[in-house]
mmCIF file of the C-alpha atoms, coordinates in Angstrom:
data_MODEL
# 
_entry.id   MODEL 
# 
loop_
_atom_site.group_PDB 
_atom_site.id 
_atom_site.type_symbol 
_atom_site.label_atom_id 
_atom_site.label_alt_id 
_atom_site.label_comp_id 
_atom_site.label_asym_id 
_atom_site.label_entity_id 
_atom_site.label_seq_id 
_atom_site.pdbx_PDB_ins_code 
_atom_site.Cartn_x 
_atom_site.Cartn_y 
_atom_site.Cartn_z 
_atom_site.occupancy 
_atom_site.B_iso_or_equiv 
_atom_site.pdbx_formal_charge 
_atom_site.auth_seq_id 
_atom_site.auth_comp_id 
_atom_site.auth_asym_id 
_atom_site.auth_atom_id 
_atom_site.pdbx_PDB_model_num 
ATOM 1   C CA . UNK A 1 1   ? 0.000   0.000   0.000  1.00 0.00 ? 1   UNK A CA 1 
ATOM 2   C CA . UNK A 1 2   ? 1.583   3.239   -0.870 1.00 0.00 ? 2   UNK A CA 1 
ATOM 3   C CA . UNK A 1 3   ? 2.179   5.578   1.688  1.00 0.00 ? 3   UNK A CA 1 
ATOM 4   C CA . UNK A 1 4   ? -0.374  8.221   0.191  1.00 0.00 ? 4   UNK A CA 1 
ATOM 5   C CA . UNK A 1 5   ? -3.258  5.155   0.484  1.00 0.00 ? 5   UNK A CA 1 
ATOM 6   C CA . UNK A 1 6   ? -1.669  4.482   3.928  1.00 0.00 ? 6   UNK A CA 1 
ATOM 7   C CA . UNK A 1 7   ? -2.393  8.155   5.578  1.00 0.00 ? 7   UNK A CA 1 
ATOM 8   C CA . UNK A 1 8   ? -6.212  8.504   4.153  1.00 0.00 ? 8   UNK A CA 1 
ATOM 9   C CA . UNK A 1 9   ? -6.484  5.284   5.435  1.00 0.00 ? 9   UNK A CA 1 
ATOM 10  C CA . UNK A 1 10  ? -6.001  6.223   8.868  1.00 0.00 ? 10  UNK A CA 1 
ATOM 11  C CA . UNK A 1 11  ? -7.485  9.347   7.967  1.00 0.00 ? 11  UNK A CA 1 
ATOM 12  C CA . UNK A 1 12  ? -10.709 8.034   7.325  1.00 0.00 ? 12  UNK A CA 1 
ATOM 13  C CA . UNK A 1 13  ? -10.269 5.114   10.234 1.00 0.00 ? 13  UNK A CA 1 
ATOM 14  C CA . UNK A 1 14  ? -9.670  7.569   12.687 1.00 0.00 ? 14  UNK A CA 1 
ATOM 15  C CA . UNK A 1 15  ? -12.824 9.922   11.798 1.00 0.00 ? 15  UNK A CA 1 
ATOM 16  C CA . UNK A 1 16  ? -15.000 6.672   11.917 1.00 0.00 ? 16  UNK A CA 1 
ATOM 17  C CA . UNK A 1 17  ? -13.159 6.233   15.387 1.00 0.00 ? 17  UNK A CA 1 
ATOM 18  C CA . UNK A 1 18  ? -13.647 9.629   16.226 1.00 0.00 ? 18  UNK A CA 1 
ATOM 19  C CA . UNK A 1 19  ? -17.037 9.902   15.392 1.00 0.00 ? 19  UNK A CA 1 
ATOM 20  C CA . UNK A 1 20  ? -19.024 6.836   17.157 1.00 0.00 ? 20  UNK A CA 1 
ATOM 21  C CA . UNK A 1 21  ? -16.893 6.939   20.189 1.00 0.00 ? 21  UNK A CA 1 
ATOM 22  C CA . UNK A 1 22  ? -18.418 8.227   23.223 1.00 0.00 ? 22  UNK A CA 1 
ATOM 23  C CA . UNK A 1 23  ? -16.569 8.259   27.052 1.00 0.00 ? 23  UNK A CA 1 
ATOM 24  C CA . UNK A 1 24  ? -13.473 9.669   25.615 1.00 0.00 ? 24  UNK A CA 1 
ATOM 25  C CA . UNK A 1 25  ? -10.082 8.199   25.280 1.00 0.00 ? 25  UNK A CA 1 
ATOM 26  C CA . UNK A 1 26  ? -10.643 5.484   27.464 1.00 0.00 ? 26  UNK A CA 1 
ATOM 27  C CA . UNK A 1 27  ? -14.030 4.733   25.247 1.00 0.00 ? 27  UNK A CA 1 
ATOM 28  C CA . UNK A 1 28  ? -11.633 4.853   22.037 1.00 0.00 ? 28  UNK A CA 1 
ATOM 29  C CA . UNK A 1 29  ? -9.307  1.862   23.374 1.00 0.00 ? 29  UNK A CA 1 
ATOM 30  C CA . UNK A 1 30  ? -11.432 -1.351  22.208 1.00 0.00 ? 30  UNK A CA 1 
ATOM 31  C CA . UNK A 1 31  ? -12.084 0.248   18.777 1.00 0.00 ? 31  UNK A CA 1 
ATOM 32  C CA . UNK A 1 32  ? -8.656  1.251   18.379 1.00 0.00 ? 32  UNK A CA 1 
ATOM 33  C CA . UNK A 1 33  ? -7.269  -2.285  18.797 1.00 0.00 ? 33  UNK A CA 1 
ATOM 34  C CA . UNK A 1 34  ? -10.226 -3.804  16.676 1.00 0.00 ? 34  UNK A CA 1 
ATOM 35  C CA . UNK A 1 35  ? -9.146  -1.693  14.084 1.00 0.00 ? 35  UNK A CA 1 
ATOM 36  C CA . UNK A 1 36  ? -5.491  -1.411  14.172 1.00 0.00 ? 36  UNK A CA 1 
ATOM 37  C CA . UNK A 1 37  ? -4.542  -4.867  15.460 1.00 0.00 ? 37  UNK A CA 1 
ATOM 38  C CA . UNK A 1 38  ? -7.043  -7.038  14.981 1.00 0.00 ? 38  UNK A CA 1 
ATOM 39  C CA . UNK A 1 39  ? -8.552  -5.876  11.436 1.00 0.00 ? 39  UNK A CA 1 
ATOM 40  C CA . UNK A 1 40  ? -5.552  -3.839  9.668  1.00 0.00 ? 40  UNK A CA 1 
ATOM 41  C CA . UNK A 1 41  ? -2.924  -6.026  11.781 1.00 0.00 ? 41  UNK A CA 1 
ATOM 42  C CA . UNK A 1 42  ? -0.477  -2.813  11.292 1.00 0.00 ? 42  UNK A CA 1 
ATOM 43  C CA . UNK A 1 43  ? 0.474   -3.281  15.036 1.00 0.00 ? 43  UNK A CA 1 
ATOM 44  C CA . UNK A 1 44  ? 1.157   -6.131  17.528 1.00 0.00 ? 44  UNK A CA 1 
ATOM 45  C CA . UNK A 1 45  ? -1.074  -6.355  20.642 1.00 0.00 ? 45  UNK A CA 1 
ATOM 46  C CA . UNK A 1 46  ? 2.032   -6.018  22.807 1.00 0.00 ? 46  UNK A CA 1 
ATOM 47  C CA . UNK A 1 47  ? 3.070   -2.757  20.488 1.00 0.00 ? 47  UNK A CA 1 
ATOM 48  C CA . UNK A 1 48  ? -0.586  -1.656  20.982 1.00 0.00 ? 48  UNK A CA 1 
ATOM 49  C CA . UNK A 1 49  ? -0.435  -2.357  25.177 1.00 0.00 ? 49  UNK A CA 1 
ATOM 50  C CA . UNK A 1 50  ? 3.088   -0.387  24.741 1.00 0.00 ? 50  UNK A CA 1 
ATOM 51  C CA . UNK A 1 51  ? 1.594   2.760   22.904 1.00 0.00 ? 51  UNK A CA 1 
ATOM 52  C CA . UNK A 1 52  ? -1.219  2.514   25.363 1.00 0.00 ? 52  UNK A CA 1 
ATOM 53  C CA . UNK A 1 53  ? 1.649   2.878   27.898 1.00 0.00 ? 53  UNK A CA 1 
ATOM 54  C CA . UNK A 1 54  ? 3.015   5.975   26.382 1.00 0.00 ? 54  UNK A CA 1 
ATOM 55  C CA . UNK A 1 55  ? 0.208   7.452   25.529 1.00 0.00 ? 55  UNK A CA 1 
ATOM 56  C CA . UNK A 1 56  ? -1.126  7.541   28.942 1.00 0.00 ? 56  UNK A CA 1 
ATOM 57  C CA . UNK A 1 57  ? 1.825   8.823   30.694 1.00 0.00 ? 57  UNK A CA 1 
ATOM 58  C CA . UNK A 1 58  ? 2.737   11.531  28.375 1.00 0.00 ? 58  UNK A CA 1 
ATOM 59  C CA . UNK A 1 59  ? 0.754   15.052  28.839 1.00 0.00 ? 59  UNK A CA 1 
ATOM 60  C CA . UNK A 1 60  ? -2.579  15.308  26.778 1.00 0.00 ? 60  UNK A CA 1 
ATOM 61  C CA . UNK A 1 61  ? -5.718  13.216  25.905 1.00 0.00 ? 61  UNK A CA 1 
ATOM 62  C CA . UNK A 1 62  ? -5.083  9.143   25.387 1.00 0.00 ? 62  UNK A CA 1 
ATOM 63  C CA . UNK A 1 63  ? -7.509  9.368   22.302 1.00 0.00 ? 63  UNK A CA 1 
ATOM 64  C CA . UNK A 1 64  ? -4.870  11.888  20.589 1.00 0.00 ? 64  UNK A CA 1 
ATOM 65  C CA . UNK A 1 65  ? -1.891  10.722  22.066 1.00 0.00 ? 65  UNK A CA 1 
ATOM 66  C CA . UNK A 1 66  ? -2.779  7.112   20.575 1.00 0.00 ? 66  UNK A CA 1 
ATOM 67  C CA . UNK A 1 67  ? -3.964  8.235   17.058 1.00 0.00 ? 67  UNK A CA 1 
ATOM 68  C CA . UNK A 1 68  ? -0.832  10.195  17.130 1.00 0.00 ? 68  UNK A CA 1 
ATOM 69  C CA . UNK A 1 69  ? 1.513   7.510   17.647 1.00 0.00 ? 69  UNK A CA 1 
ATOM 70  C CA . UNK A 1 70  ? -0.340  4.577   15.345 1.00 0.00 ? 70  UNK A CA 1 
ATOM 71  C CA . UNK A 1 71  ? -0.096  7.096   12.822 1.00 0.00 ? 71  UNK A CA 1 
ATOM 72  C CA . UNK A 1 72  ? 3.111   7.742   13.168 1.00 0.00 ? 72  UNK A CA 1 
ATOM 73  C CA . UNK A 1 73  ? 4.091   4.037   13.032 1.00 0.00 ? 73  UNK A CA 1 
ATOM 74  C CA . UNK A 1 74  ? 2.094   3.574   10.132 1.00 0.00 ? 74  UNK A CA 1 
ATOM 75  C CA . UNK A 1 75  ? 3.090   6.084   7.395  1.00 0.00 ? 75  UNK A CA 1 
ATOM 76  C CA . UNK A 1 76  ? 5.467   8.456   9.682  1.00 0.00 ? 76  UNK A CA 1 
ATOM 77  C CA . UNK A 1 77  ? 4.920   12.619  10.241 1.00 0.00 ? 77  UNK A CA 1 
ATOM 78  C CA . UNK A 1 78  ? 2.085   12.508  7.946  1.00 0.00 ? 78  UNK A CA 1 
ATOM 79  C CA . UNK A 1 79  ? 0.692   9.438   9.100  1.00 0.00 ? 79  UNK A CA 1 
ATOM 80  C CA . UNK A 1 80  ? 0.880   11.274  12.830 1.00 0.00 ? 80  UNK A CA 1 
ATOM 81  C CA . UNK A 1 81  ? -0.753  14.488  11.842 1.00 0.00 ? 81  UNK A CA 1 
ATOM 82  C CA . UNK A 1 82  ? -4.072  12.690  9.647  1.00 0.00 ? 82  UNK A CA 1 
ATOM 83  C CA . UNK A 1 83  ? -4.696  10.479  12.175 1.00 0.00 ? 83  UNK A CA 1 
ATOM 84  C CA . UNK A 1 84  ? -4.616  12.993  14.835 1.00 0.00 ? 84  UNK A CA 1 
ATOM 85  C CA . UNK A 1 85  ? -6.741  15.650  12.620 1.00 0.00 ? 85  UNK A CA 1 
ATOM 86  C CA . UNK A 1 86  ? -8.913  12.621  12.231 1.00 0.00 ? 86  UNK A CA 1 
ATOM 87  C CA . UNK A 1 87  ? -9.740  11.742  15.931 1.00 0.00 ? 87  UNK A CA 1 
ATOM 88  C CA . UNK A 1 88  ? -9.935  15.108  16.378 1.00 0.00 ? 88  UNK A CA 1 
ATOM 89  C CA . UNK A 1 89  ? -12.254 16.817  13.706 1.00 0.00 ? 89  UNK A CA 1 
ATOM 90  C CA . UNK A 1 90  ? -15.815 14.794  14.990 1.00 0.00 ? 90  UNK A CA 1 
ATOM 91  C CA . UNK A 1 91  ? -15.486 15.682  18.727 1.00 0.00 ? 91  UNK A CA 1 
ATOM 92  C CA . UNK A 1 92  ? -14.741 19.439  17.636 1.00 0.00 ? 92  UNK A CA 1 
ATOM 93  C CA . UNK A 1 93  ? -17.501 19.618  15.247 1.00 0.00 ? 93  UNK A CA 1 
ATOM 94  C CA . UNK A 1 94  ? -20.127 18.043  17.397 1.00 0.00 ? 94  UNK A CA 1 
ATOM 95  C CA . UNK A 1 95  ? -18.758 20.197  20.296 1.00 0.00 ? 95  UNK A CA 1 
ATOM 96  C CA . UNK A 1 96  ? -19.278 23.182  18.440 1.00 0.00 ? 96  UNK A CA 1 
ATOM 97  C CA . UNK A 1 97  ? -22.668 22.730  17.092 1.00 0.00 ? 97  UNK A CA 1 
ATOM 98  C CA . UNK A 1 98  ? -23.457 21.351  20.833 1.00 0.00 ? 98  UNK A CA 1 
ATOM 99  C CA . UNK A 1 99  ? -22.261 25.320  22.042 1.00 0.00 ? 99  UNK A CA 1 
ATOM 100 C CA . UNK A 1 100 ? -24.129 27.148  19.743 1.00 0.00 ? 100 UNK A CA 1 
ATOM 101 C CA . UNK A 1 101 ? -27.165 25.751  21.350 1.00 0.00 ? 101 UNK A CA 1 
ATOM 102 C CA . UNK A 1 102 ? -26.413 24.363  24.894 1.00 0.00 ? 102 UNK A CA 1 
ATOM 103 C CA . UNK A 1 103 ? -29.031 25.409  27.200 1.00 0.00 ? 103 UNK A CA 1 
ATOM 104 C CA . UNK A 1 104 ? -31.863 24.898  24.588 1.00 0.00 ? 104 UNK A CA 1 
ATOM 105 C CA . UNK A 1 105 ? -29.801 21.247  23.939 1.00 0.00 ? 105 UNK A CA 1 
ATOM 106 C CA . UNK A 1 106 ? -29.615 20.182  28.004 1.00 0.00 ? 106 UNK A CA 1 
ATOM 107 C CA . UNK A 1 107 ? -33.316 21.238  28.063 1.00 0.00 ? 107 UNK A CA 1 
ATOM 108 C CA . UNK A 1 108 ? -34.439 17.892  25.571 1.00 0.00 ? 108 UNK A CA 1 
ATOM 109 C CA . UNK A 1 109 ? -35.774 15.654  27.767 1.00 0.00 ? 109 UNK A CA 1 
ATOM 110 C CA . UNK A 1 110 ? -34.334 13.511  24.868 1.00 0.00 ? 110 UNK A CA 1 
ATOM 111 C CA . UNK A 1 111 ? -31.296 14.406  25.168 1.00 0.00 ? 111 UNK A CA 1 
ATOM 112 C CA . UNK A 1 112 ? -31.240 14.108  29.162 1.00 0.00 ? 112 UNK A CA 1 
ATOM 113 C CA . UNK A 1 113 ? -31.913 10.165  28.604 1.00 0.00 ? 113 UNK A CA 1 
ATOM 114 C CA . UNK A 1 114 ? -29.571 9.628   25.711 1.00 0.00 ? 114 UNK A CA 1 
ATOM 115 C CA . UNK A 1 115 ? -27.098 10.978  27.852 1.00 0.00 ? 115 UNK A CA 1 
ATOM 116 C CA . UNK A 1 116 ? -27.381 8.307   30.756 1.00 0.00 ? 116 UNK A CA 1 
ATOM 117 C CA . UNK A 1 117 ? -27.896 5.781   28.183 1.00 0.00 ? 117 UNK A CA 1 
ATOM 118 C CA . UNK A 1 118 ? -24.145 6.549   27.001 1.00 0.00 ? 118 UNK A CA 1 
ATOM 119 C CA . UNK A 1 119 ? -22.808 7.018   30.584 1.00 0.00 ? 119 UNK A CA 1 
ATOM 120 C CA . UNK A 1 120 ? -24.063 3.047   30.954 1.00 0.00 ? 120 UNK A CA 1 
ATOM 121 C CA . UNK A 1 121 ? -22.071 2.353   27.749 1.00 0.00 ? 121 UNK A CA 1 
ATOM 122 C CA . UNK A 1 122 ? -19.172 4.286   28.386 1.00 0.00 ? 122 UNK A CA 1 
ATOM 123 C CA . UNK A 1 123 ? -18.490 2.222   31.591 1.00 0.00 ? 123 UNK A CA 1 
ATOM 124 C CA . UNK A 1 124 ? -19.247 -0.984  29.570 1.00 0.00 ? 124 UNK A CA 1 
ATOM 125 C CA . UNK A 1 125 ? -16.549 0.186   27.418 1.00 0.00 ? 125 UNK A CA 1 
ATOM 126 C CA . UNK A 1 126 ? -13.970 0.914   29.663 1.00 0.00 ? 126 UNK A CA 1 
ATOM 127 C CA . UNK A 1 127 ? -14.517 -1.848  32.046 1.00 0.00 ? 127 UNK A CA 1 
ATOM 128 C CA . UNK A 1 128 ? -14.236 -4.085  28.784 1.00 0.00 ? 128 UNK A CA 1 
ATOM 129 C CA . UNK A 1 129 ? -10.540 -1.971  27.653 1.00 0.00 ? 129 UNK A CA 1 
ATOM 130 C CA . UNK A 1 130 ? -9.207  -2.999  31.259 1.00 0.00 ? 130 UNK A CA 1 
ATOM 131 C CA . UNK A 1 131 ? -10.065 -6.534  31.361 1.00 0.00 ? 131 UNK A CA 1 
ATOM 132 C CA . UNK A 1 132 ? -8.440  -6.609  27.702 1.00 0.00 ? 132 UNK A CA 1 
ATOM 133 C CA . UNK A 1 133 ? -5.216  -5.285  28.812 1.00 0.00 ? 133 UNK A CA 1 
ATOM 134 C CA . UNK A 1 134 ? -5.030  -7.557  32.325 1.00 0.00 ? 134 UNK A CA 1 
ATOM 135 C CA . UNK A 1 135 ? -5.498  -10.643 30.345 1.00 0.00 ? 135 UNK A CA 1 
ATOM 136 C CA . UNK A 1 136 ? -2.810  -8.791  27.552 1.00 0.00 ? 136 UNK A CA 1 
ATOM 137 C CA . UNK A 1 137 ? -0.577  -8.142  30.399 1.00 0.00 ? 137 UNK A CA 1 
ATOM 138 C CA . UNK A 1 138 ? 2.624   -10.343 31.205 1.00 0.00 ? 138 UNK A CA 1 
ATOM 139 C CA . UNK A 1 139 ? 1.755   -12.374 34.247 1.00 0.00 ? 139 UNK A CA 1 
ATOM 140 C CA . UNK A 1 140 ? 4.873   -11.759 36.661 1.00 0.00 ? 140 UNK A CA 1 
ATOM 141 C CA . UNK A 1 141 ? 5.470   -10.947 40.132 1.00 0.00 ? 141 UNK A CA 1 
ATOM 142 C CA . UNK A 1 142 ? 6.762   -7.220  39.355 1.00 0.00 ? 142 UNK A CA 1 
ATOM 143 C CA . UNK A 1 143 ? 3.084   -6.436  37.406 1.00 0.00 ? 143 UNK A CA 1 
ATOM 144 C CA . UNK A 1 144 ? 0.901   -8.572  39.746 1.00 0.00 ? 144 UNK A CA 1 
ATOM 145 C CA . UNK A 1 145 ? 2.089   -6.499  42.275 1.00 0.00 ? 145 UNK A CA 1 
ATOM 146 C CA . UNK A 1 146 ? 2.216   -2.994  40.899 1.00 0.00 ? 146 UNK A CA 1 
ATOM 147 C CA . UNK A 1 147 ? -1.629  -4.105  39.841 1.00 0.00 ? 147 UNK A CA 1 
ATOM 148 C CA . UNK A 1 148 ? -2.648  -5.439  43.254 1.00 0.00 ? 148 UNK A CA 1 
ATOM 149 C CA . UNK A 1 149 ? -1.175  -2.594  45.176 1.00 0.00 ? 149 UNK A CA 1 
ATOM 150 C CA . UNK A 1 150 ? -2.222  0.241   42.875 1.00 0.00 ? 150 UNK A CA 1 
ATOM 151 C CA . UNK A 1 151 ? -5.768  -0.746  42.899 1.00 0.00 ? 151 UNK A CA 1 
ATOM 152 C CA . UNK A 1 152 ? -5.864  -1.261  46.689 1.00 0.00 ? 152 UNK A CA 1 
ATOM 153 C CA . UNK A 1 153 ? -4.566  2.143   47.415 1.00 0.00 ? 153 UNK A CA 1 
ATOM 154 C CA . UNK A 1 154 ? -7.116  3.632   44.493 1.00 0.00 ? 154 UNK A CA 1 
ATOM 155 C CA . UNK A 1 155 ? -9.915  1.464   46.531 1.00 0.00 ? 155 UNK A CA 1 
ATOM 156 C CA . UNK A 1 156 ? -8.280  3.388   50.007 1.00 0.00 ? 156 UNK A CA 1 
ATOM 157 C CA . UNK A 1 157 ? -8.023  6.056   49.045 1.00 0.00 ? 157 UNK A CA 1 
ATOM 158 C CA . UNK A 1 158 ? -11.576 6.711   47.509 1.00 0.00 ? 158 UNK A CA 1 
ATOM 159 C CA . UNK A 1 159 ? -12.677 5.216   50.955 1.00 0.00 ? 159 UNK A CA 1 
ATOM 160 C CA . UNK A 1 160 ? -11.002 7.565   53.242 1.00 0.00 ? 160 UNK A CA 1 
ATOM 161 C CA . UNK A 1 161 ? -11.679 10.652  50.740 1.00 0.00 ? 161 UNK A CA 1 
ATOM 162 C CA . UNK A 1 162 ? -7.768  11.525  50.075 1.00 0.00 ? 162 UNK A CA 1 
ATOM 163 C CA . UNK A 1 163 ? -6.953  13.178  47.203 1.00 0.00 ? 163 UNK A CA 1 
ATOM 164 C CA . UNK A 1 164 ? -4.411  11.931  45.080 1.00 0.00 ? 164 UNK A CA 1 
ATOM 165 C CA . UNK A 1 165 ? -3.651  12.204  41.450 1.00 0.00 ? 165 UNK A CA 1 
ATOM 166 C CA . UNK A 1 166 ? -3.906  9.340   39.051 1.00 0.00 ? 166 UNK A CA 1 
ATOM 167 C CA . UNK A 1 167 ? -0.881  10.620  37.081 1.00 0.00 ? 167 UNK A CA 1 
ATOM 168 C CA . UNK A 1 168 ? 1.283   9.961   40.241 1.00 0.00 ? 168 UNK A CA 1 
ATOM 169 C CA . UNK A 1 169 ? 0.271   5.978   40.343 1.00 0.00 ? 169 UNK A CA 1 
ATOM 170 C CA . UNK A 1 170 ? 1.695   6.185   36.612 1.00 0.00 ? 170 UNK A CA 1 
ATOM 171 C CA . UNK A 1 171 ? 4.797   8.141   37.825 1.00 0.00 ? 171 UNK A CA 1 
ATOM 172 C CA . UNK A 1 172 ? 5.547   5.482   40.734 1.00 0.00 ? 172 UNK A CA 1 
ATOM 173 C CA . UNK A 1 173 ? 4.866   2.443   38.678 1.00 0.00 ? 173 UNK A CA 1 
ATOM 174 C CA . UNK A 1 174 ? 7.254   3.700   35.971 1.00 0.00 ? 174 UNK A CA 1 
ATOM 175 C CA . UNK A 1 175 ? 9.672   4.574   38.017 1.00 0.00 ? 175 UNK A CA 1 
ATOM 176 C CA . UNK A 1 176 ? 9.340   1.219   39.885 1.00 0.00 ? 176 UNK A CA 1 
ATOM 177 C CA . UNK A 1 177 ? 9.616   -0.273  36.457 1.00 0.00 ? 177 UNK A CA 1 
ATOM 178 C CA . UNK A 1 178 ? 12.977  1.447   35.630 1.00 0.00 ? 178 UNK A CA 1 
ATOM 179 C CA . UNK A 1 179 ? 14.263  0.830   39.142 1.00 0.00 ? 179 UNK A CA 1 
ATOM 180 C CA . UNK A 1 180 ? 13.607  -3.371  38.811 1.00 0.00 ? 180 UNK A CA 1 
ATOM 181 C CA . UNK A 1 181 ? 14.702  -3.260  34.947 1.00 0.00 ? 181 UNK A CA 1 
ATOM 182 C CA . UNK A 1 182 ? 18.303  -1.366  36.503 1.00 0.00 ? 182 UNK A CA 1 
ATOM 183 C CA . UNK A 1 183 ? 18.849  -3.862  39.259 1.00 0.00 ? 183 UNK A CA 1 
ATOM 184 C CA . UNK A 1 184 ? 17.574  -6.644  37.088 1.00 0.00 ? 184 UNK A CA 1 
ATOM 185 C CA . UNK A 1 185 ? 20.929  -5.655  34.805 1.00 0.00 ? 185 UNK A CA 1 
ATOM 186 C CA . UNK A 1 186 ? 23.010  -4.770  37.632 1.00 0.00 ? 186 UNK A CA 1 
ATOM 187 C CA . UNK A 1 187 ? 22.474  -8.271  38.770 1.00 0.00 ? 187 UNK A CA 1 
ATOM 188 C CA . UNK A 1 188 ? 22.931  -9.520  34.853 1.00 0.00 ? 188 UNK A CA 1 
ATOM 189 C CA . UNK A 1 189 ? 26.101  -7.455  34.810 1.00 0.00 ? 189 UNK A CA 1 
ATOM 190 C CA . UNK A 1 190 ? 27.371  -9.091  38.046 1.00 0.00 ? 190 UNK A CA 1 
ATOM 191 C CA . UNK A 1 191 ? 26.755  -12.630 36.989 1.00 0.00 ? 191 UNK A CA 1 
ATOM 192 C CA . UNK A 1 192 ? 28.589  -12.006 33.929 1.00 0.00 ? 192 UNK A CA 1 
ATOM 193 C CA . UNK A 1 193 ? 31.571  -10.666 35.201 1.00 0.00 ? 193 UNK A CA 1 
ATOM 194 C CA . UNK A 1 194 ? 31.800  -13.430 38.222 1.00 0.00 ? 194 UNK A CA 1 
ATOM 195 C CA . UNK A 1 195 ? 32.590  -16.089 35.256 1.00 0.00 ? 195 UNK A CA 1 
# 
């Protein structure tokens, strides 16, 4: 496929994404891995978990931050900035149209249900990302852990009302991650030089 074919492509893939995904980024996961690694096959499921990785702990919204970097995989700068205009361009639109006639729009009763009809999906949705990713996820004492303990002090946390941002859990468990990957070749290192 020539690279020209390659960025409409995602162009295109990413409006469709764009446009019939509600909940935000988080929403976006399931039909971004449907598309890109299950249907186009253009990425791995680990590459996908990866860019899900990276996408979450860099600044700015998962649902950009992920069309960003599959398009940038898949046909390079320009792949990066269709795919991005293409998640992009529905939400903006829709948003728009929404603000030029908000308070006569919240007054629908029509609206009002659709609304909590979506909320019920969006949870569906996100729910169904996460259980995708734990069974995705490499079984091992290091992630068990991180898993078990992040969720427990989330579950605390919420209980005893503390405040506490999520991007610190993603801070601590990458830095956790680059502290066990250093000793892990520290102890690599050692071995090697013993014989």
């Amino acid at each position: 496929m020539s690279k020209t074919k390659t960025v409409l492509n995602l162009f295109f893939s990413m409006l469709k994404i764009g446009l019939f995904t509600f909940g935000g980024g988080y929403a976006m996961i399931p039909l971004l891995e449907n598309e890109f690694v299950e249907k186009k096959k253009w990425m791995e499921k680990e590459d996908f978990l990866d860019m899900l990785a990276i996408a979450e702990s860099t600044p700015g919204p998962i649902a950009i931050n992920s069309a960003t970097y599959i398009g940038y995989k898949a046909a390079g700068f320009f792949g990066a900035l269709f795919a991005t205009i293409g998640v992009c361009i529905p939400s903006f639109v829709i948003i728009f149209v929404i603000s030029l006639f908000f308070d006569k729009f919240l007054s629908l009763t029509y609206v009002a249900y659709a609304f909590r009809g979506i909320q019920a999906c969006v949870i569906y949705l996100i729910l169904n990302a996460g259980l995708k990713m734990l069974k995705s996820i490499e079984k091992n004492a290091f992630n068990m852990t991180i898993m078990i303990a992040t969720i427990s002090v989330m579950m605390l946390f919420a209980l005893f009302a503390v405040s506490f941002s999520t991007v610190f859990y993603i801070l601590i468990s990458g830095a956790l991650g680059i502290i066990i990957y250093l000793i892990a070749k520290m102890r690599k290192s050692g071995k090697a030089a013993e014989k």
